[in-house]
C-alpha positions as protocol buffer text, in pm:
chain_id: "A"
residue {
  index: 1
  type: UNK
  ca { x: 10891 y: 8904 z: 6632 }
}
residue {
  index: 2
  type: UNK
  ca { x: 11172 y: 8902 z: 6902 }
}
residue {
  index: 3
  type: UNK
  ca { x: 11137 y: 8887 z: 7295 }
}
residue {
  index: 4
  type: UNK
  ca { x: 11200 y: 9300 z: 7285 }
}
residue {
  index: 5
  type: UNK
  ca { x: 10937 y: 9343 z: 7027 }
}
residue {
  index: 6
  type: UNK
  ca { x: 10693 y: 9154 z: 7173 }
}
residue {
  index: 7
  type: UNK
  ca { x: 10757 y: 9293 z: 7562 }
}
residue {
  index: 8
  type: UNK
  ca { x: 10714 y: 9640 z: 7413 }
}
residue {
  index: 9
  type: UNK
  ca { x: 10365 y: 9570 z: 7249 }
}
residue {
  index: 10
  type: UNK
  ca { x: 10300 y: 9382 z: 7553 }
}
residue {
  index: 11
  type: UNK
  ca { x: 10391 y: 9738 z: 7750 }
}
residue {
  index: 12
  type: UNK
  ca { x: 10170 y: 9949 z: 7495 }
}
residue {
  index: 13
  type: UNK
  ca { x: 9925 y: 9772 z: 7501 }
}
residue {
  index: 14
  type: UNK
  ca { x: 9862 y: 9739 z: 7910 }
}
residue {
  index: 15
  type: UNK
  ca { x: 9898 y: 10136 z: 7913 }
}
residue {
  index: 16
  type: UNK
  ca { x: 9603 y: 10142 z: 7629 }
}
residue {
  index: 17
  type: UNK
  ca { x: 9369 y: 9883 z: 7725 }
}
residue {
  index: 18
  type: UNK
  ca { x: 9477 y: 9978 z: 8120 }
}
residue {
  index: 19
  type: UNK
  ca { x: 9560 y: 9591 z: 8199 }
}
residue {
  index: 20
  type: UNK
  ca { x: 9648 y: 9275 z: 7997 }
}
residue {
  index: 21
  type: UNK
  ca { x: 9623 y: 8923 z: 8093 }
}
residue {
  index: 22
  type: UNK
  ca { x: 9818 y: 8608 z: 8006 }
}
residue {
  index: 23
  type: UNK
  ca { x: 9592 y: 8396 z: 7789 }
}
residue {
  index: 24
  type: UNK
  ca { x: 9492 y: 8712 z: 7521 }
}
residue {
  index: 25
  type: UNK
  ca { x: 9864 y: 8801 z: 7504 }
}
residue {
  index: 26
  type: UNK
  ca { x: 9969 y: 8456 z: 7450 }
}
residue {
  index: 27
  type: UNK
  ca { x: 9709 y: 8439 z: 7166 }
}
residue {
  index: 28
  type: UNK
  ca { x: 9819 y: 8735 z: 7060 }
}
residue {
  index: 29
  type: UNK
  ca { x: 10164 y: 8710 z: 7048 }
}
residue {
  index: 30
  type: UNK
  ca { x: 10108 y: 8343 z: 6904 }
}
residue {
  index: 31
  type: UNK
  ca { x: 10360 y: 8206 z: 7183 }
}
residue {
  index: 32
  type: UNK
  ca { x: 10332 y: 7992 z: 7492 }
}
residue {
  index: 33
  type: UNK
  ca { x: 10152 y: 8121 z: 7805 }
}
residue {
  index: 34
  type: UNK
  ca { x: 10488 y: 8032 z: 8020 }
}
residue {
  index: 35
  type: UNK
  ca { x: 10700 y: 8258 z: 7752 }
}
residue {
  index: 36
  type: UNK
  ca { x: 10418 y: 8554 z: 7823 }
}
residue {
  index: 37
  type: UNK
  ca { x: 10439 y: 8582 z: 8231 }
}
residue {
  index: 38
  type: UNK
  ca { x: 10817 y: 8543 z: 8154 }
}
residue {
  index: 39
  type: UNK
  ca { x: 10766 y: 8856 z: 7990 }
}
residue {
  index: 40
  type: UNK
  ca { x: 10549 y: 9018 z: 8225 }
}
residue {
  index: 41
  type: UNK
  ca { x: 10807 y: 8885 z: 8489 }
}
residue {
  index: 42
  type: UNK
  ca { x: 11087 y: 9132 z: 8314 }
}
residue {
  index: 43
  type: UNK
  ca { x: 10866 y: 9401 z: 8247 }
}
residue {
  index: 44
  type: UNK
  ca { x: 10803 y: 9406 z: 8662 }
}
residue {
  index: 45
  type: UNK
  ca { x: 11146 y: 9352 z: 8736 }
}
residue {
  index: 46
  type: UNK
  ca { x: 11194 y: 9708 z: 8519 }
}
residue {
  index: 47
  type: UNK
  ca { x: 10946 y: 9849 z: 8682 }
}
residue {
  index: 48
  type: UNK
  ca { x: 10673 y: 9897 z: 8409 }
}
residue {
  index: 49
  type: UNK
  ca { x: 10390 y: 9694 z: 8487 }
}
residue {
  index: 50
  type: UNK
  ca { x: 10266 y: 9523 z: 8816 }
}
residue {
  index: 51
  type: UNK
  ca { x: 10186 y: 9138 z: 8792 }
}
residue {
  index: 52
  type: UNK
  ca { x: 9817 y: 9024 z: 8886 }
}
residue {
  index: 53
  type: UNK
  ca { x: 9676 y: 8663 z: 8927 }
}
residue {
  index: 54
  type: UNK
  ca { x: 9706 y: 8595 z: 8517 }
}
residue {
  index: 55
  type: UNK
  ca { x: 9819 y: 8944 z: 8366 }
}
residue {
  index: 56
  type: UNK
  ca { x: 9931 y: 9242 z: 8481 }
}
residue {
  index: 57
  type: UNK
  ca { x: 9891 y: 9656 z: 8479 }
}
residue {
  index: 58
  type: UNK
  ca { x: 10106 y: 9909 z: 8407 }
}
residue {
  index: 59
  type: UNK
  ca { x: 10276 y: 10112 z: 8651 }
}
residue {
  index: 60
  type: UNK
  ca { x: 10311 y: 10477 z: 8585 }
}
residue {
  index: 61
  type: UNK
  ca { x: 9977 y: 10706 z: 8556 }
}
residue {
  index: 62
  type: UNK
  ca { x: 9932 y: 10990 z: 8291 }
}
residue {
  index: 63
  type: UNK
  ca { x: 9865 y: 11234 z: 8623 }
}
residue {
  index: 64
  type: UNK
  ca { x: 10291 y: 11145 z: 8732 }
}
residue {
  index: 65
  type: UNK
  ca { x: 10599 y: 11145 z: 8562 }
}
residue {
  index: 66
  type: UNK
  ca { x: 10696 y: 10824 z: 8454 }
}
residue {
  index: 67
  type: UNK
  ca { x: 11012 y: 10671 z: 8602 }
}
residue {
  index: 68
  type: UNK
  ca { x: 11359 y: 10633 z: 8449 }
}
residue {
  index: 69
  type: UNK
  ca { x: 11327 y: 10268 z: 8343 }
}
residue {
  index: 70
  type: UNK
  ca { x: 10990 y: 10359 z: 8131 }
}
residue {
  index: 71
  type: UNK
  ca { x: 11192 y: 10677 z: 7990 }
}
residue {
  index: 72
  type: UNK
  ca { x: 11519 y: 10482 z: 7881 }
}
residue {
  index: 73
  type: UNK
  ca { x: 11191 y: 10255 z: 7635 }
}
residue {
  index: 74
  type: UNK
  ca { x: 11025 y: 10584 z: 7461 }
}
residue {
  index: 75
  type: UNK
  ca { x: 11187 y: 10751 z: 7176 }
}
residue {
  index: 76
  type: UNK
  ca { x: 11521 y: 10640 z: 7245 }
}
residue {
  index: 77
  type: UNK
  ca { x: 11582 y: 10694 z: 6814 }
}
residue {
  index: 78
  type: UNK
  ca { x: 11542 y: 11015 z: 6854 }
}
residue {
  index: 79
  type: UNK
  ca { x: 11718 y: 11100 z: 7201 }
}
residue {
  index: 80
  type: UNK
  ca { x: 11982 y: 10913 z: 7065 }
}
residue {
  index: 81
  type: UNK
  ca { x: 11957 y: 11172 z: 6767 }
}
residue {
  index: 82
  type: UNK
  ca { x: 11940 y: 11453 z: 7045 }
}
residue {
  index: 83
  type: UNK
  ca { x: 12265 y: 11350 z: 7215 }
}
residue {
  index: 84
  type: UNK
  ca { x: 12441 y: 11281 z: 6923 }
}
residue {
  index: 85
  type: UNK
  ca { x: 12430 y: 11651 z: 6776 }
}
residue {
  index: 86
  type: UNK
  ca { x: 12473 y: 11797 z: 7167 }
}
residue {
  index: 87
  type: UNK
  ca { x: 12774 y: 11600 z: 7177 }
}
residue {
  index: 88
  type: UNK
  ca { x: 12882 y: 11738 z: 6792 }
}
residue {
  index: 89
  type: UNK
  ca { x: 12812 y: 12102 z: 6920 }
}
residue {
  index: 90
  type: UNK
  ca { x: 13123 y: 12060 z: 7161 }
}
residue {
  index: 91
  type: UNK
  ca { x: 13478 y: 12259 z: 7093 }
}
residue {
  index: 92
  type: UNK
  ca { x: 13818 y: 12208 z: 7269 }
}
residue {
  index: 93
  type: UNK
  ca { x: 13863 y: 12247 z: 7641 }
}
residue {
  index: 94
  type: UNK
  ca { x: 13506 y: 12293 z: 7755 }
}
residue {
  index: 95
  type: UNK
  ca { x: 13304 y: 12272 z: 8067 }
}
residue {
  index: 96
  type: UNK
  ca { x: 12967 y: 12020 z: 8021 }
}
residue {
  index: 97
  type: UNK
  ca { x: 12727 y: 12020 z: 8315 }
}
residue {
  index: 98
  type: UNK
  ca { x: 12543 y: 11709 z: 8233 }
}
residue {
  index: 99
  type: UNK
  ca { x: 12202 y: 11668 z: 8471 }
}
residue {
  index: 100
  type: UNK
  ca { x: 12000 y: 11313 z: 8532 }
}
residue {
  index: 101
  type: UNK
  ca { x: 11796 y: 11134 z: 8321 }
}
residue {
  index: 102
  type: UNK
  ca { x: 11785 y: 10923 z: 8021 }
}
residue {
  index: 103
  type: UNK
  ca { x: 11867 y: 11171 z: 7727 }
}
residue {
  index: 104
  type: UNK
  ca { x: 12136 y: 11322 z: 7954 }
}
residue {
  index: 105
  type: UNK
  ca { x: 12298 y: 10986 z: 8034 }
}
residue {
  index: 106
  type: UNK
  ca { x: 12319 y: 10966 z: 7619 }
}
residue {
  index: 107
  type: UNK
  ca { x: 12504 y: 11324 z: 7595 }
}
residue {
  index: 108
  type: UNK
  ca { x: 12752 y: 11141 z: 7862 }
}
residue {
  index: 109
  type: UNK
  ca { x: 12788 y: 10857 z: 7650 }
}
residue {
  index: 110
  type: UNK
  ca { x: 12808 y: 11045 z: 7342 }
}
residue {
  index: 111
  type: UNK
  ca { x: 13095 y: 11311 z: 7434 }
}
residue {
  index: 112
  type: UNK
  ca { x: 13415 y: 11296 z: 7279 }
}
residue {
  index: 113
  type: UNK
  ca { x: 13666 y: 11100 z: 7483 }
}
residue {
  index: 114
  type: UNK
  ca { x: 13920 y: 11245 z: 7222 }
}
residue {
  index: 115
  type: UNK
  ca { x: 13924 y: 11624 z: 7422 }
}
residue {
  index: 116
  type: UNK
  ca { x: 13991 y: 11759 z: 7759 }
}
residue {
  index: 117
  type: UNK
  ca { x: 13653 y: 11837 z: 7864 }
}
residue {
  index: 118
  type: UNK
  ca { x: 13593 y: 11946 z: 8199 }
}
């Protein structure tokens, strides 16, 4: 399992059980203790969980929308997918009004660099 693996069940599973701490993870995750609050260290840094003495919670609530750094983690296959095919739906010389957020930012990326879009 690599570090982005493992941070991501780290992340599910602190918005399922509602908190995680260091020693179960390391068990867990079959790695040193040091190598877990390195990971909980990054997660924070992204904004997705909030570090505690030994372990940590996660951040956003089911009741709010969750912010941009927990979006750009979920079903980025699939946005990908979603900007992809907006991008192919594109003809010569046209106007794009692209808005904020993750799966918009993937349109941006995804538009042809080939035509004079506006």
């Amino acid at each position: 399992m690599d570090t982005e693996e493992r941070r991501r069940g780290i992340l599910e599973t602190a918005r399922r059980d509602g908190s995680v701490d260091v020693n179960g993870l390391a068990d867990r995750f079959r790695v040193a203790k040091e190598t877990i609050r390195r990971d909980l260290h990054a997660l924070e840094d992204h904004g997705l969980v909030r570090r505690t003495h030994g372990g940590a919670y996660p951040v956003e609530s089911a009741g709010f929308e969750t912010t941009l750094a927990v979006r750009t983690t979920r079903h980025v296959p699939e946005k990908s997918r979603i900007a992809a095919a907006a991008a192919d739906l594109l003809g010569d010389a046209e106007t794009v009004f692209v808005d904020e957020g993750f799966t918009p930012q993937l349109v941006a990326e995804a538009l042809p660099q080939d035509r004079p879009l506006t």
